[in-house]
Structure formats: C-alpha cells, structure tokens
N, C-alpha and C positions, 0 to 999 in steps of 0.2 A: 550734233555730237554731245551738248550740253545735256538734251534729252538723256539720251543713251547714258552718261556719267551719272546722273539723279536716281538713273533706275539703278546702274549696277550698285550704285550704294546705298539703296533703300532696301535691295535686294540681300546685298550680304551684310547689313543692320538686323533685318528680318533674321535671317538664316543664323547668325550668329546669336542673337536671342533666343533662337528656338531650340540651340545646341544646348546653349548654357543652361535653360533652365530646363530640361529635358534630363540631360546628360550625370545633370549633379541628384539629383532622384536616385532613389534605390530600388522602386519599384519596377517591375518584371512589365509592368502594361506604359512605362516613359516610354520603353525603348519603341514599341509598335505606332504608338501616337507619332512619337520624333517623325519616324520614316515614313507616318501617313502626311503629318502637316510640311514637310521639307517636299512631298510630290506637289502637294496644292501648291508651295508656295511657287513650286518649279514651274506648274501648270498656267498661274496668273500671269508669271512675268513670259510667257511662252506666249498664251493669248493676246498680250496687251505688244507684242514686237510683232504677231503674227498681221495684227490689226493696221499697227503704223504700216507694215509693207506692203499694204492695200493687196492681197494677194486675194487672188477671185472663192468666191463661196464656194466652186467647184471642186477643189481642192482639199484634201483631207490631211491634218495634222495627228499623227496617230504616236503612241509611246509605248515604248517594245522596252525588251530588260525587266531589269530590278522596277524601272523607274514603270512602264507598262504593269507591274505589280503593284504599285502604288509605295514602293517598299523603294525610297531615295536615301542612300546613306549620307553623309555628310559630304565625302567628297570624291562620292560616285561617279560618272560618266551619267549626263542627260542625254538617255538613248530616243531616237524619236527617226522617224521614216514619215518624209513628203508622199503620200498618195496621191497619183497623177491621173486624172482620166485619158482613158487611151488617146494617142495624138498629140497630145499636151506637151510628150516630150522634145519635140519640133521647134519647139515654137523660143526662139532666143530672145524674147523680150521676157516670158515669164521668167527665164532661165537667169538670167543677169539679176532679177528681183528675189529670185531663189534663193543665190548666192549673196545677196545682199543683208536678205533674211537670217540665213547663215553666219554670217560674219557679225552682225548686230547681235546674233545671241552669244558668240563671245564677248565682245564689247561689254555686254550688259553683266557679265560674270556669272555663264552658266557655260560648263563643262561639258559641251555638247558633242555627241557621234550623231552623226545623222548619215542617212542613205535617202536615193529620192528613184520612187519606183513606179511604174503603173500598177495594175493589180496583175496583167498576164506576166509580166516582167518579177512580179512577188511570186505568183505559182509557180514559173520555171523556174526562179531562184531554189524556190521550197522543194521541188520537186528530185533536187541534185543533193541540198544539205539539210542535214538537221539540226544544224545550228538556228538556220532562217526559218524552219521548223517551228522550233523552241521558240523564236522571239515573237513568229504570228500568235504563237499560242497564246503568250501573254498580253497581245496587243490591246490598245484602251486608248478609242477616240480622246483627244483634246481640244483639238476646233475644226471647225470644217463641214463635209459634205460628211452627213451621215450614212447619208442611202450609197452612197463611195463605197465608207467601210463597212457598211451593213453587206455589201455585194461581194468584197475581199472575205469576209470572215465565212456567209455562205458557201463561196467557192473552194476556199483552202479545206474547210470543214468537211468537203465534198471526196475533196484530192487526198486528205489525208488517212495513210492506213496502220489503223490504230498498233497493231501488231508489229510490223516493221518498225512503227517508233519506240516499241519497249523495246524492242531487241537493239536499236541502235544505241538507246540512251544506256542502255543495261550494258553494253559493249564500253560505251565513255566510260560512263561510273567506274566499272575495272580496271578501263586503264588511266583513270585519274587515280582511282586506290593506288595501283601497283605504283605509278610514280611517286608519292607519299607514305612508299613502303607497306601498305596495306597495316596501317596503323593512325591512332587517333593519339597514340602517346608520344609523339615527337617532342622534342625540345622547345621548339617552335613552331606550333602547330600554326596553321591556314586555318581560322573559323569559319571560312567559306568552303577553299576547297578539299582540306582533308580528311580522312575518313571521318564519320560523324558530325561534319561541318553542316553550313546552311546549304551548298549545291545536294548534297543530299534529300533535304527535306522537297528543294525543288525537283528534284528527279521525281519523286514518290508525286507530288501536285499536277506536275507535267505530264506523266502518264496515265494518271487518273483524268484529265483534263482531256488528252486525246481517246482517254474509251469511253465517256462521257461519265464517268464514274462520281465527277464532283468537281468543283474547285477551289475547296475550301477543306479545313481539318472537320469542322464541325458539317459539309456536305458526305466525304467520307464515310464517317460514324453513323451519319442517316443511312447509308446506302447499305451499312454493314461491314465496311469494310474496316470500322474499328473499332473496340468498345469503350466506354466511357469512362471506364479508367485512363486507357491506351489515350484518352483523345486529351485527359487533361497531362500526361505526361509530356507531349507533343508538344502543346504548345505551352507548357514551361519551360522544357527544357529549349523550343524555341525561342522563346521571349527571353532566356538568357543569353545566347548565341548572338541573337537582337542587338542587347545591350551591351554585349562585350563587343562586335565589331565597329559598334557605333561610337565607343569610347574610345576604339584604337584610331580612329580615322578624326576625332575632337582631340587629343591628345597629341598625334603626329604633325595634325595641320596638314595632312595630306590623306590620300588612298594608302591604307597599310593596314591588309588582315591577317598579316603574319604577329600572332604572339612572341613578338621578339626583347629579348631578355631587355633591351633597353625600357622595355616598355611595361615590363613586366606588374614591374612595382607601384608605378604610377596607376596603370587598372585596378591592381588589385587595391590601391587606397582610395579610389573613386568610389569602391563597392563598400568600404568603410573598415577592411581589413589591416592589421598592423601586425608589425611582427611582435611574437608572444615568447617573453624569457623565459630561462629556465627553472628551475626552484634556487639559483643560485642568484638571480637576477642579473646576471653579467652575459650570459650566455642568450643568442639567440634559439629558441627551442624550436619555435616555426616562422618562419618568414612569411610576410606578407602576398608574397609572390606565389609560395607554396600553396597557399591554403587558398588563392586563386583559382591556380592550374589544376590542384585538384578536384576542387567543382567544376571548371572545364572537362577536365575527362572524365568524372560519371557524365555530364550532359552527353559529351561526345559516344561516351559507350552506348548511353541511353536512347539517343538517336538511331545507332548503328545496328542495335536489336530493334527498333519498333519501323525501321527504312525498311528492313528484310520481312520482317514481318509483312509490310503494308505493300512492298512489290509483288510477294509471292502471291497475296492474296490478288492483286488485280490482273499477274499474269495467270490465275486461274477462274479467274472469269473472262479474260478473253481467251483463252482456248481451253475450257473446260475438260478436264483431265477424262480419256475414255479408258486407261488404265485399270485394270483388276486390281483391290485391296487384298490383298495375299496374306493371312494372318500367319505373324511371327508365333503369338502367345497371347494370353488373356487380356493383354495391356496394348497390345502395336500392331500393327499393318506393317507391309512392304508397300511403300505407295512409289511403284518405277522408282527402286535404291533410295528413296526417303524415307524417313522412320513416324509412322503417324500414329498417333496413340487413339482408341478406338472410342474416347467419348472427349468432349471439350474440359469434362470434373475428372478424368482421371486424377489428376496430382490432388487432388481435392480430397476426393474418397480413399487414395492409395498413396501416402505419400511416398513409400518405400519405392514408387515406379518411378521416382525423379531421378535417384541414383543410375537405376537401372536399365534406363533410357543411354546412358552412357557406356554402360557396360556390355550392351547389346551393340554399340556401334561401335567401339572401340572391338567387341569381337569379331565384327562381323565385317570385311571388306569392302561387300557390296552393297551395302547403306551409306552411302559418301557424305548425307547431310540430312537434317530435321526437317520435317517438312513445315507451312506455315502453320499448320493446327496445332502439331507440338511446341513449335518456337513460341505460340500466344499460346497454349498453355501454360508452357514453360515461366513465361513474362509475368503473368497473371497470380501465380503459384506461389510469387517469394513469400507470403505469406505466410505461407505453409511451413516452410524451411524458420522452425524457431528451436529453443533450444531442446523440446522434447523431438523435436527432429534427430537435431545433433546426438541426442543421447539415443537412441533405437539402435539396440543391437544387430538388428538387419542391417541396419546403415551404414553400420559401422565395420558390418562385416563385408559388405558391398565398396564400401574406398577400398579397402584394402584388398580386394578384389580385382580393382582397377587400374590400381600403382601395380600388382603382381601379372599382370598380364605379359605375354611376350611379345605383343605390336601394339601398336596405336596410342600409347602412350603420351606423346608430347600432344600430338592432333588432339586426344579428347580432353586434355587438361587445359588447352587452349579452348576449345569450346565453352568448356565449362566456367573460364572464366571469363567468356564472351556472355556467356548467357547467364552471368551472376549468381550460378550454384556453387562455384566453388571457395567463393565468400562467405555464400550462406553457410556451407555447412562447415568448411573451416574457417571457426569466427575470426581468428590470429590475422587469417590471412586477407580477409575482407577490412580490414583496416591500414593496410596497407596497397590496397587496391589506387592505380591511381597517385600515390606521394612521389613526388618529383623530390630527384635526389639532386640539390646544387653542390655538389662537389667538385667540381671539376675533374670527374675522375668517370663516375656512371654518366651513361647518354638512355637511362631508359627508365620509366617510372619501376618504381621497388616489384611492384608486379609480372610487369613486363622483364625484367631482368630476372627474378624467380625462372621464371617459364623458360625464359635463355638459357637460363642455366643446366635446366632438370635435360633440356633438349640436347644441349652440348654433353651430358652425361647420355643420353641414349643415345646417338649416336656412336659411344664409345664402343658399344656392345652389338651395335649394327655390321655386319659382313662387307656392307656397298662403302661403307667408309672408312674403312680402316687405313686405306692411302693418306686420311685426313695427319692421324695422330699415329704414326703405327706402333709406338711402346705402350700408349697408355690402352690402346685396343688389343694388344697381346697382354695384359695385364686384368684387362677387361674381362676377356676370354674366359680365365681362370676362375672368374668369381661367382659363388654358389647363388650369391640373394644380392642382383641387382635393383631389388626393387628397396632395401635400403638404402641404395645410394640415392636413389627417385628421391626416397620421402626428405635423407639430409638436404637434398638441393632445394626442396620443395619450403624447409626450415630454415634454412643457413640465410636469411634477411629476414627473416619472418620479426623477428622485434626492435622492427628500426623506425623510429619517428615514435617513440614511447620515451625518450630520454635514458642516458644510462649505458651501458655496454649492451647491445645489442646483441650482441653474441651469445653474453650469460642469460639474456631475456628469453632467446631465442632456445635454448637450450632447456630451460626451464619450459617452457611450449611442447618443447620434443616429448619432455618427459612424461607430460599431464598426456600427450595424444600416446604417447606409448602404454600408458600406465592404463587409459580407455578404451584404449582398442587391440587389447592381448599381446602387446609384442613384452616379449619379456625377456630375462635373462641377457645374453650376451650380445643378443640382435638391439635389445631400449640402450642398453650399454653402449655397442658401438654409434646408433644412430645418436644419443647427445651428446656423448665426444665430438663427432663430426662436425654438428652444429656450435657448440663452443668452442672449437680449434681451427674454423675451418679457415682465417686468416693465420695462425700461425707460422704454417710451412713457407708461404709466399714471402711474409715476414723476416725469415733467419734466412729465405735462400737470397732473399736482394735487400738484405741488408747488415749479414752478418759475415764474420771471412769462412768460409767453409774450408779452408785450409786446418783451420783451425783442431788439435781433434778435442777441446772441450768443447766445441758448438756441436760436433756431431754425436757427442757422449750425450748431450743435456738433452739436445732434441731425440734422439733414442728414447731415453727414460722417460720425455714426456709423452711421446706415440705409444710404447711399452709393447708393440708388439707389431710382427710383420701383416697380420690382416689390418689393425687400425692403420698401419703407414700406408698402405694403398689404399686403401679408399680413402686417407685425405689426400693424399697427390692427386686421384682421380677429380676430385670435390674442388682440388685446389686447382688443377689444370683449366677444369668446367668452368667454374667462377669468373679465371682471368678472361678468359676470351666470351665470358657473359657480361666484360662491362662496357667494354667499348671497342668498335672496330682497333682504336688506333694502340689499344693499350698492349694486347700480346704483340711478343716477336720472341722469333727460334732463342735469342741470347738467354730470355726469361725463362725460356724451355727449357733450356740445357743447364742452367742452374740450379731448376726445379729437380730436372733427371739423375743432376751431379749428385743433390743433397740429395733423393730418393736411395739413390745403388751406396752410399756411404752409410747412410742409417742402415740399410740393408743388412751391411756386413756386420755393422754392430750387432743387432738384433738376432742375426744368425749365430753368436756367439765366439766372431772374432771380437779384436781389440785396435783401437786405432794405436798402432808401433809407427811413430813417427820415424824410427829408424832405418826398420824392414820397408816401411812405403817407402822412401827414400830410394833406398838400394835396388828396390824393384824398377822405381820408374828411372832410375841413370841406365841398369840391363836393359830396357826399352828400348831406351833414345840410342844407347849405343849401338844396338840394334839396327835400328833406324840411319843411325850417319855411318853406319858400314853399308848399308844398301843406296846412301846416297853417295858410295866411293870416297866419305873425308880420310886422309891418311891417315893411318894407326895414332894413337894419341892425341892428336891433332886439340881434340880436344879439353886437354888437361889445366893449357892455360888457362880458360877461362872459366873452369870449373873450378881451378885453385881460389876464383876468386869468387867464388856464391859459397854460401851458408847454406845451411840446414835452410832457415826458413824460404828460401825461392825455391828447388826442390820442392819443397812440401805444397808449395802457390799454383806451378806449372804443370801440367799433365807432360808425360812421355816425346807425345808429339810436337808440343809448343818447344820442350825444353830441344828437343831435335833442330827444329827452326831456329830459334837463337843461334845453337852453336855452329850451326854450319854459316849462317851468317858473319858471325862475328869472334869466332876463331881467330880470325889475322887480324883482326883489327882492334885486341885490347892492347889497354894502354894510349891509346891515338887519341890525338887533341883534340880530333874532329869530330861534330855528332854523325853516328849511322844511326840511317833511317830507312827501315826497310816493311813493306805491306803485300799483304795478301787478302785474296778473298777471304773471311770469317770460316772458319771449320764448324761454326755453331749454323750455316747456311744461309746466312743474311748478314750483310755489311761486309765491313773491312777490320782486318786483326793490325795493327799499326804497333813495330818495333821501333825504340829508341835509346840507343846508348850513346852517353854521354858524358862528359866530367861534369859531375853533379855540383848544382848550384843553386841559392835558395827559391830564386822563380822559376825554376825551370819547369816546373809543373804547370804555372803559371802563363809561360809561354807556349806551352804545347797546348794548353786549355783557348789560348788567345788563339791561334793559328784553324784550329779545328772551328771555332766559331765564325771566324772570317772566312771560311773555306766551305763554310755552311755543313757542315757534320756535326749529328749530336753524340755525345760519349754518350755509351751503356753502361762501358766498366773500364776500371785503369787498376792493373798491377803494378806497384810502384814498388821498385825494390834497391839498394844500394848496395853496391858489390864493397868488396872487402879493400878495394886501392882507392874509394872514392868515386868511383861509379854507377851513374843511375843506370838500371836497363827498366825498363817500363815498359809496360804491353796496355795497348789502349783496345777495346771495344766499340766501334764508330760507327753508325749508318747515313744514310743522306736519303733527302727524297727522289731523288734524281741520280740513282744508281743506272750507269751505262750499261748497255749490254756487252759493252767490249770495256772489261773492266783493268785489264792492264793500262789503258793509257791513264785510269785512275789512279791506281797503285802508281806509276811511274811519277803522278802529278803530284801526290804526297810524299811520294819520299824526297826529290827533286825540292819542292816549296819548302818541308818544313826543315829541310836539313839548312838551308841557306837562311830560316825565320831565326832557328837555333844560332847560326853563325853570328849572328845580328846581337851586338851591343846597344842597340837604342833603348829606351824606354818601353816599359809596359803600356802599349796603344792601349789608345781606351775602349770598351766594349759597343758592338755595333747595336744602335737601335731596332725596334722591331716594334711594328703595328701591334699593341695587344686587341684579341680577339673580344667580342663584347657580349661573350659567354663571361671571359675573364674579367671584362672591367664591369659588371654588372655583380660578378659575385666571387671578388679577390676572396684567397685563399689567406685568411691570416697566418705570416710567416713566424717559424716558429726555431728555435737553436737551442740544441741540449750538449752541454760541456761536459763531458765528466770522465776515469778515469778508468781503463779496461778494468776484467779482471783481476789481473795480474800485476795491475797499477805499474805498468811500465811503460806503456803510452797510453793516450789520450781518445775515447769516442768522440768525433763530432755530428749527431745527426740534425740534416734541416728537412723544414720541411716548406714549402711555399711553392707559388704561383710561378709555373711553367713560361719560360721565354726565353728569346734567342741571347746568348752569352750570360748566362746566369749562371752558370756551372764556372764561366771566367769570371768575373766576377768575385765567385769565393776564392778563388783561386788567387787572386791578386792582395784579397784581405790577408790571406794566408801567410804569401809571399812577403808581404811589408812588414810580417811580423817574425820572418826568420822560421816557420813553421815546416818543416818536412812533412810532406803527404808517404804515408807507407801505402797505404789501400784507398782506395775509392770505388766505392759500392753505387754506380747510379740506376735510381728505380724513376722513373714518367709511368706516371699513371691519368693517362686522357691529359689533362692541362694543369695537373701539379705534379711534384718533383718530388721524393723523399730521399736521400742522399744521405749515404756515409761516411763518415772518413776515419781512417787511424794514422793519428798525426803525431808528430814529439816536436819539443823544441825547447828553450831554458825560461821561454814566457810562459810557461804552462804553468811553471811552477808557484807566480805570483797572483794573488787570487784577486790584485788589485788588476792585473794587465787580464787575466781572464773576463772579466768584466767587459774590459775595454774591448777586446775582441768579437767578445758576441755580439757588444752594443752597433760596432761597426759591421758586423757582418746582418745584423738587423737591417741595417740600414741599406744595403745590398740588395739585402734578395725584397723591398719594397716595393709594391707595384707603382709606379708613377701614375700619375692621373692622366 
C-alpha cells in the first residue's frame, strides 16, 4: 500500500505541474499539449499498476473516450476496457487480479471507468449501441497483446456500417442540440456538449473515422473534405474550446464544462481579460466575463457552420447524390430542396448572389436549406462582404426585398446570421453579434434577442397565431408596412455595448440605413422614432400611475399620433416577451393595453375629463351591482367615503367588486379581506379594507412574502373616515388548479396576520441565484417630488429576491410614510419599483437622506 501512496502522489505532483504550467499560457497550442501529456502521464501510471498485477501478456489494456483520443482533460474519467481472449472470462483467479487491478488504479488516483470484455462480447455490445460504437472507434492500445487488439479493431472494422453510424450519430447530435435549445448562446453554455461545443467536432472526426475519410483535421483537408482556410479555422477555434474546458475543470478542482457564471470571471482572467471602464472611469463598460463569452460564441458559431459543412460533405460521399440539378437561374440548382449555387467562385465573381441566395429561399418553400457547396461557399466569401459590398445598390435593394417579403422572414434572418451575412452586411449589427447582456433582465446574447424579437413581431401578422396575442394581431391586421416594424425590431438594440444611451445610438443607425437604402419621408420617420422610443411605453405603463390624466396627456404628445402609438405597443409587446421566458405576464399586458386604449382616445381627439370618466365608470358598476341583485342604494355608504382619485384608479368592474363586498362592512374594526382569480388572467386580485395604520402596507407586504406570493401591483387608497382599501396584484409559482381553496387561504391568513398586534417579523431569507451573486445589480433610490409636488416619487431599482419588496415596506413603515401607489415591474432577476408615498418626514431634506441611506441598505445584496 506504501507502493500505491508513492505513486498516487507522484502522480498528482506530476499532474498538477502539468496544469499549472500548461493552463497559465495563453497560447492556443498549451491546451492540445496539456491533453496530450496528461494521457501519457495517465498511460505510464496505467502500465507500471498493470505490470505490478502481473496480469498475463495475453490480455490487452486498450483506452476508449476522450482518453483513447489521447485528449485527457484534467479531471476527466480514465476510460479504459480489459480485452479478454476468449475463455478468459471463466477463469476467477484472473478475475480477482482484475479487480485488484482495478481498485489499485483508484488507490493510485486515477479516475477510472473501465469495462472488461472479450472481443465477441465487444462486437455484440457494438452491434446493439453506438455509443460502444463510438468508443471502439476511438480505441488506442496501452499495454498488452497487440495481435488482441489488432483482431478487435479488424473485426469491428468489418461489422461496422458506415451509413447507419451517420445516421445514428446525426440523430444524437439533434437531439443533444434540441436539449440545449438548438443554440450555442445560452447563458451557460456546455463547451462540450452544446451546440458548437467539442462533441461536435467529435461527431464530424467519428464519422469521417467510420467511412474511412480521415482521422484527423489535417487527414480531412487531404481527402477534400475541407479547404485550408476551413482547416485552420477548425483547429483554432478547436484549440480554444481546448483551452477553455481545460481551465474550467483546473479552476473548479473538478469535472465542470458548463460556463457557469461562478466561473466566469476567473476564465476569462486566465486568458488575460479584465474588465474595461468607461470614459468616466467609474463605470464598468465591458466585463471580463463579457469579452470572454464572446469569443466563445463566434468560436461556438464558428464550429456550427464548418460541423455542417464537413457532415454534409461526408454524408455525400457515402451515398453520392443520384439526384437531377434542376437549374433555378444563372447562379443555383434545386439539388432535392437544397439550394446549390452552380460553381464553387460564385460569391467571388457575383457578389450580388450572396443576398440573393436568401431571397430565393426565403421565397421559395420548397428549398428547406443550403446545400454543402453553398454553406462553403457561403463561409469562404466573407471576404467578399466589405464595405463596397455594403454600399451596391443591388444589395441594398435586395435586404430590403427580404424584410418585405410575406413569409419566411424570421427563418432567413436567422440563417443569415448563422452563416455571418447578416453581420457582414449590416455592419451595426455584426458588432453586436454574440455580446452577453449581464443584466439580470436578458437571458440571450444582443443578437439572439434581436431575432427574438423581429420573430415575436411576425408572428403578430401570422393567421396560425393569433390565439397567442389576440389585440395585438387584430391591431397587426390593419397595418399597411409590416416590414417596418421588421426593420425597428431588427434596430431597437442595435447600439448596445458602444457606451451611452443605446436607444439614441440605435436610432441614429436607423437613420444612416434609412437615409442608404431609399426609405424616406414618414416610413425613415416612423422606423427611428421606434427605435429611440421603443423602451418608453413599457416605461410609463409599469411605472407611472396611468390614472393619472397628465401621464396620458404627456405620453400622447410624445407618440403624436395613432400610427406611431401602434407600432410602439407592437415593438413594445415583441421586446418584452424577447427578453426572457420569465419576464412577461397578462398583468404587464393589460397595463400595456390599459396605456394603449387611453392614448387612443387622446389622440382620436377626446380629452382625458376626469369628471365625465368618473360618472361613466359609477353608471358601469351600478350597472353591474344591480345584475349582482345589491339592494337599491346599497351602495352609497361606501361611495360617501372614496374621492374622486380611487374612481379614477379602478375600472367599473373592480369598483363593482369592492362594493358588493364591503357595502356592510364600512366603518367595522375588523380587516375584510377578500380574493379572486385576477381579471388580467394570471394570479390573484387581493382586497383589503381596514383602519388604516402606518404599517399596514408593511404587513400585507410581510404576509404575501411569507405566503410565498410576489406583488405585481398595489392600489393603495384611504377612504375619507380613515380607511385603507387596497387592491394588490399577486401571483405564486404554484398556482392550484382549484383555486378557491387559494383564495379562501388568503383571505382567512391575512385577515387574522392584520388582526395581529406583534411586531413587524423579519423578512424571510432566500438562496440567491449565482446568475445574481456573480453579477449583483447595483441598487439604486430616486427621492423626489411629483409633478404637482403634493406627494413624493420613490423609484428603486435592485436585485430581485424573496421579501425585498417587504423590506421597503418596513423602511417605509418606521418612518410614518403612507404608500398611495405601488407600481411593481421584475424584469428576469431585477426589480424596478415605484411608489407614491407622503408623510411630514418628506419634508426634512435632512431625514430624506436618512431614508434612502436605510432603504440603500435594504435592498443590498448580502454575500
């Protein structure tokens, strides 16, 4: 056993030397060296345990995997298969020494899978999976009988059919993409197994390996199967992929190919990146991490074009296409629905046929995809694509050709920024390709979220979707040039990671593409309004009171007309549900919907009469509680005691709910607490009347977070005897399908939390996520004084967690502060929130101070 200790420590001395000084390199050729010298070093101590176990000559020690590749990462799995001559497996004296063998190469600290087979026992294995397929492929004698494995590799080599293994490996590959969302721009990408990861490159090796095509980048490119451009992109952008999973696994101290945010920062300062300020010096302008992950995803794209390329090509040498070339036109074939361009120099000689490769597919239904000869030419070409490209009036008249199409739209703008034309030729947007937005808000690089976007806007104009959104696709309907709404989606981020308001960047972009490619008058007009406004609207609907009628005056006058108001609500609907699964819901919708139909009216040439809305929406609800049988009058009392401004707060049917509720019950000591499903179609609408008291906000904020519910929105209103009634906006992740026992459980709990004199509990902790504690949102408090300077704005802004919203609520509370309104916006994992608060601390600009600094101190991320 002393043995066995001497080695495992000489072995991870070794091993550990070879990381360090390997790992801290910047060079693209450390990483292949690291993973060739970490197999020899695997292979010596393999031989010298295989040796002590006296195990007979006849026997073959063979090494399968990454490690059979000679490609050992740090803290890989030592993959390795006993070869048994037949019989052999009989016999339990070897069998015990086998196992002995086995258990010594943990001992000695080597991270070993082994299997122990004969060679008929390997071909029927092989014969059922392609997994033991894949691992004979890669197989590499270590010690042993050679004429063994010289007979296994003959035989398998015999048995196996080339064809069936493209098709099965080409089946995984898809559905390893589709599990990784058929993208290489995740968050946290897999360098291994995500799209454009290293199992791709070994798919492309593997089945070139089984049609005898090569086993090697540089056998490939002998045989044809890639040019010597193609072969040095391969293995750089290999030899980065190398480097980066081999830093994440010396880094972790463990197996970890997931780019995870923890880790983020630490690779990216390995490679010698740091974060870059802004011209102000205080401001981060690019993160370390950023300027990482973005050389990760051109690598990752870079792969995923030259994978496709180099599969196509060898699935058309093993079944050579008998297919007719069917000429489209002087540039392309039909090759069976592929679109093949008819010499390898077309984009060379023609560059005008790059556009227009697209425009033929995007017209055309039955061309589903490029074939390999256009994808390498396509790859080959960017060359081509410079700025006297960009400026060719055919070209130019060809995008725009493209965005005006009536199908195919999202499909080919996605192509095209798979196959890095649509960089080339919108240069704006090739600079954004790829930038990782740490926000806490986007889950998609700036690219990727473009495309989300433009796609969420065609759909809107789609017939099969209109159950999706159905206002904003009746709205859709009507509109004469959807293909401006294309181009705003296509701009509206276009100048983000340039410093500066992005919006105005992006806007000035619009303008330079409108002003070069003919669009002019009221169409360049509306598309850079779009683009510099298109956060606005989201802006005033979740975070301003839209009771209000100065917020509906002002946003009027700044839209100025009913075509620009729609196409930013369209612009502005597409956006929200392009940034993150988690960030839309119906409440934000129906906010958006609210502020749409009220600008409406302005614009059509009414006038917001806070009087006549008034009087319209009581005729409503009266309405209303005479079809709900309330006795004549019934409702006077408690109308005697609301003002003008809750009238103005409440629509018809809220104001209906209220009063049939709580009719009989003003003036009562005791809180009513009454809920319903949400009328916006998600969550729960949560009433509360009570004698109003200064935490009482406080305590409904405390209860909802205990109760695990996040507030959307809180109408906070005091009636005229000293009465809150409050209307909250709540959802939960764990909405029942029989949602009365919900409702019954809230009104129940909080009516009795309200009855409760104890203290303000303290707020309940929560795991933060390590998207958030890798890239806290600096928290942010703005003080200041409406309009009308008759109460108080407070907006925050900070990092998303469970009772943060109590929290403010309690800083509030200590300080005597009434909440009138509360506006809450989540967006992905930060919070923007508003409130309209009064109280006589307001007025001291010494206790103002004080307030923020403590509420600073609130919404702080803890470590």
């Amino acid at each position: 056993m002393n043995e066995l200790t001497a080695l495992r420590a000489r072995y991870r001395s070794d091993k550990a030397a070879l990381i360090t000084a390997q790992t801290q390199g910047r060079s693209l050729r450390s990483a292949r060296q690291l993973l060739m010298q970490l197999a020899q070093l695997a292979d010596a101590l393999l031989q010298n345990l295989w040796q002590r176990a006296a195990l007979p000559d006849s026997l073959a020690l063979v090494a399968v995997g990454g490690y059979g590749r000679g490609q050992l990462f740090p803290h890989s799995d030592v993959d390795v298969l006993v070869l048994l001559p037949d019989g052999a497996g009989t016999d339990s004296a070897l069998q015990e020494r086998l196992a002995a063998f086995i258990s010594h190469c943990w001992d000695a600290g080597l991270e070993i899978g082994s299997s122990v087979r004969s060679v008929p026992e390997c071909l029927a294995e092989a014969a059922q999976d392609v997994t033991i397929q894949t691992a004979l492929l890669e197989a590499r004698l270590v010690h042993g009988s050679a004429a063994l494995f010289g007979a296994l590799q003959q035989q398998f080599a015999a048995q196996l059919d080339p064809q069936a293994f493209l098709d099965a490996k080409t089946l995984e590959m898809n559905q390893r993409h589709t599990k990784f969302e058929n993208t290489p721009y995740a968050l946290e990408p897999n360098c291994k197994e995500s799209p454009g990861g290293l199992r791709d490159l070994h798919t492309v090796l593997w089945v070139a390996r089984a049609a005898g095509l090569g086993t090697s980048w540089r056998e490939l490119a002998a045989n044809g199967l890639a040019t010597p451009f193609e072969l040095r992109q391969i293995e750089r952008n290999e030899a980065l992929l190398f480097l980066i999973r081999a830093r994440l696994h010396a880094l972790a101290g463990r197996r970890e190919d997931r780019l995870v945010f923890d880790l983020q920062t630490a690779v990216a300062e390995s490679f010698g990146y740091r974060n870059s300020l802004a011209t102000d010096g205080k401001r981060v302008h690019l993160r370390a991490s950023e300027a990482l992950m973005r050389r990760y995803y051109w690598a990752a794209k870079a792969v995923t074009q030259l994978s496709q390329i180099l599969l196509q090509g060898i699935t058309a040498r093993l079944a050579p296409s008998t297919q007719e070339l069917r000429p489209i036109n002087d540039w392309f074939y039909d090759k069976g629905g592929l679109i093949e361009v008819t010499s390898d120099d077309l984009y060379q000689r023609q560059p005008q046929a790059i556009l227009h490769t697209f425009l033929l597919y995007e017209r055309s239904p039955g061309l589903k995809a490029l074939s390999e000869r256009t994808l390498r030419a396509l790859y080959n070409a960017r060359g081509v694509m410079d700025g006297a490209f960009r400026r060719d009036p055919e070209n130019r008249a060809c995008f725009l050709r493209i965005l005006q199409q009536p199908e195919g739209i999202t499909r080919t703008m996605r192509l095209m920024n798979q196959t890095s034309v649509l960089g080339r030729y919108l240069w704006p947007f090739r600079r954004i390709v790829g930038q990782m937005q740490h926000d806490l808000f986007h889950v998609y690089t700036v690219d990727q979220h473009i495309l989300m976007v433009l796609r969420n806007m065609r759909r809107f104009f789609m017939p099969e979707h209109t159950h999706e959104y159905p206002f904003c696709s009746q709205l859709a309907s009507g509109w004469d040039k959807p293909w401006l709404l294309y181009l705003a989606a296509l701009f509206h981020d276009i100048g983000k990671g340039r410093g500066g308001d992005h919006s105005v960047i992006g806007a000035l972009e619009m303008r330079r593409f409108c002003r070069q490619h003919g669009v002019i008058g009221e169409d360049a007009q509306l598309a850079e309004f779009l683009v510099r406004e298109h956060l606005t609207m989201s802006q005033v609907a979740q975070k301003q009171d839209l009771s209000d009628p100065d917020v509906i005056t002002s946003f009027a006058q700044r839209v100025g007309s009913e075509r620009h108001l729609t196409a930013l609500y369209l612009l502005t609907v597409a956006d929200i549900r392009g940034t993150s699964p988690k960030v839309w819901n119906a409440w934000k919708g129906k906010l958006l919907e609210d502020l749409y139909r009220a600008t409406l009216r302005v614009l059509g040439g009414g006038t917001v009469n806070p009087a006549a809305e008034v009087e319209a929406r009581k005729r409503e609800a009266l309405i209303l509680l005479a079809l709900s049988a309330l006795p004549h009058e019934a409702h006077k009392r408690l109308w005697d005691t609301l003002d003008v401004s809750y009238f103005m707060r409440h629509e018809a049917p809220d104001i209906a709910w209220h009063t049939r509720h709580l009719s009989r019950h003003v003036g009562t000591p005791q809180a009513i607490v009454r809920a319903r499903m949400s009328l916006a179609g998600e969550g729960l609408e949560v009433l509360v009347y009570a004698p109003d008291q200064a935490d009482l906000f406080a305590r409904i904020c405390g209860y909802f977070d205990r109760a695990g519910f996040s507030i959307l929105d809180a109408r906070i209103h005091t009636t005229r005897d000293g009465y809150a009634l409050d209307t909250f906006q709540v959802i939960t992740a764990t909405m029942p399908d029989h949602y009365r026992e919900l409702t019954h459980m809230v009104e129940n709990d909080l009516a009795q939390t309200l009855a409760s004199c104890s203290a303000l509990p303290d707020p309940r902790r929560k795991r933060m996520s390590r998207r958030v504690q890798s890239f806290p949102q600096t928290p942010r408090v703005s003080l200041r004084p409406d309009e009308k300077a008759q109460r108080w704005v407070l907006n925050i802004s900070a990092t998303d967690r469970a009772g943060l919203l109590y929290q403010v609520a309690r800083v509030l509370a200590a300080h005597q502060l009434s909440v009138q309104l509360a506006k809450v916006s989540t967006l992905g994992e930060r919070v923007e929130d508003s409130f309209l608060i009064q109280g006589a601390e307001l007025q001291s600009s010494a206790r103002q101070l004080e307030i923020e600094k403590e509420l600073l101190q609130a919404l702080a991320v803890e470590s």
